[in-house]
C-alpha positions as CSV (number, residue, x, y, z in Angstrom):
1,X,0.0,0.0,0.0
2,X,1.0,3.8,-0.4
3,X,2.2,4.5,3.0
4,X,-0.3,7.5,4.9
5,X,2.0,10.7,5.3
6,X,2.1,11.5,8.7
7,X,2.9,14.8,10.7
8,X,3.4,14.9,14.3
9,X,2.3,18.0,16.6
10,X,4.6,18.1,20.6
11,X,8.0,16.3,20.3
12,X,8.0,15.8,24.2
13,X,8.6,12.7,25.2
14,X,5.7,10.5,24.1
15,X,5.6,12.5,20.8
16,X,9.4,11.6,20.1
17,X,8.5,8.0,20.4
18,X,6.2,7.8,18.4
19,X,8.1,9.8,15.8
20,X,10.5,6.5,16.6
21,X,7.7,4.0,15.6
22,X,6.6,5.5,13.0
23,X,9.5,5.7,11.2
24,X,11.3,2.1,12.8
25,X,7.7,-0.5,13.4
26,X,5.0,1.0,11.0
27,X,5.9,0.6,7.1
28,X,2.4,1.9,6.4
29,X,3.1,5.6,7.9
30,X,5.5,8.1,6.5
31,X,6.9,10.4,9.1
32,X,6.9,13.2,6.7
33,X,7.1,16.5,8.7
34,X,6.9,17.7,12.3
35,X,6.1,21.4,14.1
36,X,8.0,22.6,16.5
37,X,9.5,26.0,17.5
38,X,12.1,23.7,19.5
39,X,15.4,23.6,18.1
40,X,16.8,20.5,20.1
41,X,13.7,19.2,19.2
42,X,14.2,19.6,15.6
43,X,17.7,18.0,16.2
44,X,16.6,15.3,18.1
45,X,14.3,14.2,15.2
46,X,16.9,15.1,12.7
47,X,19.3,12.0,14.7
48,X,16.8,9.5,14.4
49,X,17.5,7.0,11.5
50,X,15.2,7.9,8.7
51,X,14.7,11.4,10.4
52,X,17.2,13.3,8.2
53,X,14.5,13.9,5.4
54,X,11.4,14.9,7.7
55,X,10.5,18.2,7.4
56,X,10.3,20.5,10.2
57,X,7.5,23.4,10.5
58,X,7.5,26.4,13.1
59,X,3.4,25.8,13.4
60,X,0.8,23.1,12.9
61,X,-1.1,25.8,10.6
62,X,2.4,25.8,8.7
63,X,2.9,22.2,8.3
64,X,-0.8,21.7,6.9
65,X,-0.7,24.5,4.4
66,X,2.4,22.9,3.0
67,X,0.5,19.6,1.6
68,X,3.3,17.9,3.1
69,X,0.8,15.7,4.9
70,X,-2.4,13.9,5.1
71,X,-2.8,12.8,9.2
72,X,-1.3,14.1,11.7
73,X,-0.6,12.6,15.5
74,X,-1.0,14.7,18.5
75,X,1.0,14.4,21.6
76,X,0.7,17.6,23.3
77,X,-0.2,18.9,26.7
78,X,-3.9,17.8,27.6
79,X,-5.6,21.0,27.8
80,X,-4.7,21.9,23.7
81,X,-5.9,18.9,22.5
82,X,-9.1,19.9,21.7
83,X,-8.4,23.0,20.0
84,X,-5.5,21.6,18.0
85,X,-7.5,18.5,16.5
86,X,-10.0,21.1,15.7
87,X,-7.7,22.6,13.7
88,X,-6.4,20.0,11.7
89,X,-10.0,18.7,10.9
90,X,-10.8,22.5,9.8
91,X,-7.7,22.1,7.6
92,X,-8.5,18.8,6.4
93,X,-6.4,16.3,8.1
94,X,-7.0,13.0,9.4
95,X,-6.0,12.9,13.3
96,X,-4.7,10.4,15.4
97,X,-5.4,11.9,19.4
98,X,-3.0,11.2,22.3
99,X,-5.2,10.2,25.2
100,X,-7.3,11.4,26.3
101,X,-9.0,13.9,24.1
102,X,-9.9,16.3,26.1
103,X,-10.1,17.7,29.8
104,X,-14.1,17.6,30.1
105,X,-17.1,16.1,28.0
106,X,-18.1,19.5,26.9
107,X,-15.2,20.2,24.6
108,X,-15.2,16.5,23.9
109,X,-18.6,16.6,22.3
110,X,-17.7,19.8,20.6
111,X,-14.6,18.1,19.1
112,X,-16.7,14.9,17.8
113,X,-18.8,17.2,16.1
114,X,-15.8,18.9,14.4
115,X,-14.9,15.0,13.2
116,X,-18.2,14.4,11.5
117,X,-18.1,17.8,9.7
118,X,-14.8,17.3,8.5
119,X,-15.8,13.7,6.9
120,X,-12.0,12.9,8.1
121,X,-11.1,9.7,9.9
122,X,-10.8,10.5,13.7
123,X,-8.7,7.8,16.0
124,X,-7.5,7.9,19.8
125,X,-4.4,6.1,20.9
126,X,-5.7,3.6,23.3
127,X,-3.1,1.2,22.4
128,X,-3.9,-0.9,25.2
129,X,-6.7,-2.2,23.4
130,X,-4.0,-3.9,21.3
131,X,-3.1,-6.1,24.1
132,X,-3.5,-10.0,23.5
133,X,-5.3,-10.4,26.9
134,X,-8.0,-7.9,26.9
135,X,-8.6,-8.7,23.4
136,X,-9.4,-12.0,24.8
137,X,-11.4,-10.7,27.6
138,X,-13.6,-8.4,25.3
139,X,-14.6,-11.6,22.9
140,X,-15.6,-13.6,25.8
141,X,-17.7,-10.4,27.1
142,X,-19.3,-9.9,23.7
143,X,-19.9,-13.6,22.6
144,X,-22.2,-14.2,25.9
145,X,-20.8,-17.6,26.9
146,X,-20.6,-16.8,30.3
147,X,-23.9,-14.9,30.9
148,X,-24.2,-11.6,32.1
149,X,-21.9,-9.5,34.0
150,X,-22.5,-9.3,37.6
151,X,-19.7,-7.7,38.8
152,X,-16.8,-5.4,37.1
153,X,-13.1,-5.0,39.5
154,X,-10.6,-2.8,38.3
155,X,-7.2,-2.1,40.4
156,X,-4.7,-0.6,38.8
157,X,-2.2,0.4,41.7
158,X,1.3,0.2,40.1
159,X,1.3,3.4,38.3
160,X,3.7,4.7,40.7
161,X,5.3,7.9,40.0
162,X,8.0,9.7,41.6
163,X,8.0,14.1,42.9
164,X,10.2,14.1,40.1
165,X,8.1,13.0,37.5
166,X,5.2,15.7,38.4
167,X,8.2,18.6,38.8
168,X,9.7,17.8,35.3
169,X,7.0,20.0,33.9
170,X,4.7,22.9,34.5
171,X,1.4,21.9,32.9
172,X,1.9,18.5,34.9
173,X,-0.4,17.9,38.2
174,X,-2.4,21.3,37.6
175,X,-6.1,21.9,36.9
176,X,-5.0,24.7,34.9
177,X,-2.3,23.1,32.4
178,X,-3.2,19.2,33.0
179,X,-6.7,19.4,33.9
180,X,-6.5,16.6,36.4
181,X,-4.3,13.5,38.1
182,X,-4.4,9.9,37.6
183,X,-7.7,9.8,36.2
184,X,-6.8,12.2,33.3
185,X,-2.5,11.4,33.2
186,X,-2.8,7.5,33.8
187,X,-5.6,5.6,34.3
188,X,-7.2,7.0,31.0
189,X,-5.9,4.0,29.6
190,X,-7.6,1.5,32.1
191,X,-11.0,3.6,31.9
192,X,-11.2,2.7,28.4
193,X,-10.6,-0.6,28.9
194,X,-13.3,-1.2,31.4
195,X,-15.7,0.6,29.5
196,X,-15.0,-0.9,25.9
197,X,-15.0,-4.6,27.1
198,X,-17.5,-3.9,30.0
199,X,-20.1,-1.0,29.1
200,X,-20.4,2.3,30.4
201,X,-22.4,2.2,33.8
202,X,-25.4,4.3,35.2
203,X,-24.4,5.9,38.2
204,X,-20.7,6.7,40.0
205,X,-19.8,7.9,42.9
206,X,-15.7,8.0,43.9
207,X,-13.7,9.1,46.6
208,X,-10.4,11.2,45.4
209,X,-7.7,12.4,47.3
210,X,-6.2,15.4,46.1
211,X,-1.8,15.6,46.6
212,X,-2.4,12.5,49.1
213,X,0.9,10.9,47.9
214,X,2.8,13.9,46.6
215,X,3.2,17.7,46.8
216,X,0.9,17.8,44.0
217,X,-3.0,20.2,43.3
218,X,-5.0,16.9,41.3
219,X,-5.5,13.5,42.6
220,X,-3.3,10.7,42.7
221,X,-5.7,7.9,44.8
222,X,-9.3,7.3,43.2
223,X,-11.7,4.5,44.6
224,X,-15.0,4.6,42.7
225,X,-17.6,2.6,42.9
226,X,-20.2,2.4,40.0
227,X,-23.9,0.9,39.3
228,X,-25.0,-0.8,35.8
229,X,-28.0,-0.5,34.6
230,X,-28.6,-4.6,35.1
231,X,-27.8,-4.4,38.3
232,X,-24.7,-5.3,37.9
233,X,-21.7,-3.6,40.5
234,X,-18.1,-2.4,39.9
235,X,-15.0,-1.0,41.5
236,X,-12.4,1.2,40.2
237,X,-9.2,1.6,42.0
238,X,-6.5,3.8,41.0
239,X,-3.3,5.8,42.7
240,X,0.3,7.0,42.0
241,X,1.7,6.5,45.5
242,X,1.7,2.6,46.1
243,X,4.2,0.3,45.6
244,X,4.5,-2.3,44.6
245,X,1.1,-1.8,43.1
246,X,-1.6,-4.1,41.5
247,X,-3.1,-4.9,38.1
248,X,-6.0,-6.8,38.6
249,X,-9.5,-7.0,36.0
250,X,-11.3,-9.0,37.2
251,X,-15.4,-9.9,35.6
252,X,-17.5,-12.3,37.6
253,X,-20.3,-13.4,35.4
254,X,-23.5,-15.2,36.1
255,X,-21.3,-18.5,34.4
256,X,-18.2,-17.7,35.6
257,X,-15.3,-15.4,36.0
258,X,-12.8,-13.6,33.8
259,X,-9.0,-12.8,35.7
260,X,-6.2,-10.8,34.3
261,X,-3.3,-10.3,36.7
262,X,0.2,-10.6,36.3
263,X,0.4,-11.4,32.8
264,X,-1.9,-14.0,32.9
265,X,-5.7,-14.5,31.6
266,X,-7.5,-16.9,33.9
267,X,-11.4,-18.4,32.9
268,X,-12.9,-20.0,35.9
269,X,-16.3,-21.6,33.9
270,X,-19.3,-22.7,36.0
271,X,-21.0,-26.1,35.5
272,X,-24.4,-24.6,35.9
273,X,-25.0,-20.8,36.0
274,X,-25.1,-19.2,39.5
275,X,-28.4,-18.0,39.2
276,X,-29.8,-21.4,38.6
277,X,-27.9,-22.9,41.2
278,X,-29.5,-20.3,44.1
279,X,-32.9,-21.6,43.0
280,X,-32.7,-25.3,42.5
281,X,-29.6,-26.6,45.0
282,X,-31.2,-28.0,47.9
283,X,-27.7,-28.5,50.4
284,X,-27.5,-25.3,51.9
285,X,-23.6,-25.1,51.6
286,X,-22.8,-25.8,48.1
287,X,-21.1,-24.1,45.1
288,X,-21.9,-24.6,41.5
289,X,-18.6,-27.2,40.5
290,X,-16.0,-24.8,38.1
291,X,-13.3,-25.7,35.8
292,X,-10.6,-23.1,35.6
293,X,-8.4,-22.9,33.1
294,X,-5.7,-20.6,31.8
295,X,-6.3,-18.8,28.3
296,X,-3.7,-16.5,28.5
297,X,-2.8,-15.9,24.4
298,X,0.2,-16.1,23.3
299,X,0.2,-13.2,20.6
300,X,1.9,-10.1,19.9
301,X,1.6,-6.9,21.8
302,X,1.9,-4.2,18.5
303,X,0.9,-1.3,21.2
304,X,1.8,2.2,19.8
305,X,2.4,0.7,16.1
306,X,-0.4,-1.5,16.0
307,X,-2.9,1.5,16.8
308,X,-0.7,4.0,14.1
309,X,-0.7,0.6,11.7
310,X,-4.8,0.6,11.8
311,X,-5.0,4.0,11.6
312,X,-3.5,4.2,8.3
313,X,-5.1,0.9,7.2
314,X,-8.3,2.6,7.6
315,X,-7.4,5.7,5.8
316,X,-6.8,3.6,2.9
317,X,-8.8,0.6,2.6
318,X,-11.4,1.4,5.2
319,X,-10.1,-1.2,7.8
320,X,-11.3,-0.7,11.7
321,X,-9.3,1.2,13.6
322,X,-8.1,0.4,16.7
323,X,-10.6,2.7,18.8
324,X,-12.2,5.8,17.2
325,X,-11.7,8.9,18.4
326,X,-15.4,9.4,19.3
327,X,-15.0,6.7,21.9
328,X,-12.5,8.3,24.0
329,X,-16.3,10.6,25.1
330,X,-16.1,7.7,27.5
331,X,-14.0,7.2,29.3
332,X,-13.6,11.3,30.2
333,X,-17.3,10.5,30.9
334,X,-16.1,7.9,34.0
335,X,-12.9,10.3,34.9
336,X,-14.8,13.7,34.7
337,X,-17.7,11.8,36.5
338,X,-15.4,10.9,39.9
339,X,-14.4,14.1,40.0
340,X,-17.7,15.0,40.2
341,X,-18.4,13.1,42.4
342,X,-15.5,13.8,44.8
343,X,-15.7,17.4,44.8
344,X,-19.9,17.2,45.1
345,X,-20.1,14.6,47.7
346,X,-22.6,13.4,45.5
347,X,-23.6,9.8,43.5
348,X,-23.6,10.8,39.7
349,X,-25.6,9.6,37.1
350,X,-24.3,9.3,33.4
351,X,-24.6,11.2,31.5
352,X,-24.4,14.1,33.7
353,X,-24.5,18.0,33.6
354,X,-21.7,18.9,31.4
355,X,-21.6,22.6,31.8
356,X,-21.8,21.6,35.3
357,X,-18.3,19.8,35.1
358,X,-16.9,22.3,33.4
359,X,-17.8,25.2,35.8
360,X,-16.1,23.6,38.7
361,X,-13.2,22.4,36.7
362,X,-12.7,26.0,35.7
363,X,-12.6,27.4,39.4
364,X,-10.1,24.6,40.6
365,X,-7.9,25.6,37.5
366,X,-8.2,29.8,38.7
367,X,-6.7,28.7,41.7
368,X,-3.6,26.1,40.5
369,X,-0.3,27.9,42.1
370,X,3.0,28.1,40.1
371,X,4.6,25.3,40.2
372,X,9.2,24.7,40.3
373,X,9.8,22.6,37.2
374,X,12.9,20.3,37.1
375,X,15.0,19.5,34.4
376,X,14.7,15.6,34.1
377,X,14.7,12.7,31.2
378,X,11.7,10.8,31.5
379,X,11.7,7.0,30.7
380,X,8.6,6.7,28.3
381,X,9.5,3.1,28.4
382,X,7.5,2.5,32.1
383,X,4.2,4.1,30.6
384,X,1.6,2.0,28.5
């Protein structure tokens, strides 16, 4: 195939390494040019092999009136998001989002409506969803084999994060620049996960604690508990501050139960379904009989080039991508949501008030303080 000519808009460090997939993992991308008013920036892309003959533009407006390109990834700061994938869609540009795609569902609606307008393709980079095991996990969910869900359990406690890493820049851990902690930095990731192999629940409501673990403004320790409109219950557990940490999903079903946890995918399968069981067993004490087996696949992981891959599959033949941008509504939905939730004291139900969000979001950003930034080299390599 004609390889998709791609730009790339924030060299930090997640932008650099995808400008390092791109042109090393995904023969179907281009790297063709990149904006940046940075000049070690410029360099820096310049040194990587295959970098000498990308072109470098002082402005996104810049690089798309050049025709130099026909998508562009976006890996800056959380807060431009929106207006910068606005942009390219007004200039006619296929965009591929950094998670997540906005700070709050308001500006996330507005920028799904400036995806259908432009008629271009629209993708988020949730390339966890390219993951072996929770591919697994979301074809057992949607085939039905198990029954339905009773009970949803994420704990993702391992995202541990150093003062350092929240000093090594001012937009980090603010309302202002960020726009949030955990919720909006890390778990974005596991948020979309729940929801895309689980469903979006009814109602939230999630304790938050603000700078707990570090001198920081947003949180970095979430417990949320949420309700499904079947009844069904779920947990979501998330902090920067632990250590070792845990990585648990776990999906309890009325046939059985779903676990991934330390690399590996386990299916515990009921003889007869629970529900059944209750009403017919007549010992008291007994448990429907299970068989548990291990289904962990053995496949590759693709992760950043497998979403980049699909993107530019879909851009020329039409394929699926990975997750489209669209869907990234919701999981800001469940983040935006707990903060609600926190700061009202209150139990949420989706969809809620928007402008709501948004209003309260604003005053905690008027009063983020400056912040000391440090000079310091991240390792990109301990994120997802």
């Amino acid at each position: 195939m004609e390889a998709v000519r791609f730009g790339i808009v924030g060299l930090g460090a997640m932008g650099l390494d995808h400008a390092k997939t791109i042109l090393e993992r995904v023969p179907e991308a281009e790297l063709c040019a990149v904006a940046t008013r940075n000049p070690a920036h410029a360099q820096q892309i310049r040194e990587l092999p295959g970098g000498q003959n990308v072109r470098v533009f002082e402005s996104p407006e810049a690089m798309y009136a050049s025709g130099a390109i026909e998508a562009v990834l976006i890996a800056t700061p959380h807060r431009l998001h929106v207006a910068q994938a606005t942009q390219a869609f007004e200039a006619g540009v296929h965009v591929l989002l950094e998670k997540p795609m906005g700070v709050c569902t308001q500006e996330v609606r507005a920028l799904n409506e400036a995806a259908d307008r432009s008629g271009k393709a629209f993708g988020a980079m949730f390339n966890v969803r390219t993951h072996p095991a929770y591919v697994r996990m979301k074809q057992i969910v949607d085939s039905g084999e198990l029954g339905e869900i009773r009970r949803t359990n994420v704990i993702i406690t391992d995202w541990f994060r150093a003062q350092s890493y929240y000093d090594s820049g001012a937009w980090r851990a603010t309302f202002r620049q960020d726009g949030g902690g955990v919720l909006l930095n890390q778990a974005p990731h596991n948020l979309d996960l729940w929801q895309w192999i689980c469903g979006m629940p009814a109602r939230v409501r999630a304790f938050c604690g603000f700078g707990r673990w570090h001198d920081i403004e947003v949180e970095d320790d979430v417990t949320a508990y949420v309700e499904y409109a079947n009844g069904a219950t779920g947990t979501f557990i998330t902090c920067t501050g632990e250590a070792p940490g845990t990585n648990r999903f776990e999906i309890s079903f009325d046939g059985g139960q779903l676990v991934y946890e330390r690399g590996h995918l386990t299916l515990s399968r009921l003889d007869v379904p629970a529900s059944r069981f209750i009403r017919e067993y007549e010992g008291g004490f007994g448990k429907p009989g299970v068989t548990v087996q291990e289904i962990t696949p053995q496949a590759e992981y693709p992760m950043h080039a497998g979403v980049i891959r699909a993107f530019a599959r879909h851009i020329r033949f039409g394929e699926p991508m990975i997750a489209d941008g669209r869907e990234g509504l919701n999981s800001l939905m469940l983040s935006n949501a707990m903060l609600l939730s926190a700061w009202t004291d209150e139990t949420v139900q989706l969809p809620f008030d928007d402008a709501r969000f948004a209003r309260l979001l604003a005053e905690h950003a008027a009063k983020s303080p400056e912040k000391r930034v440090r000079a310091i080299q991240l390792n990109v390599s301990q994120s997802f």
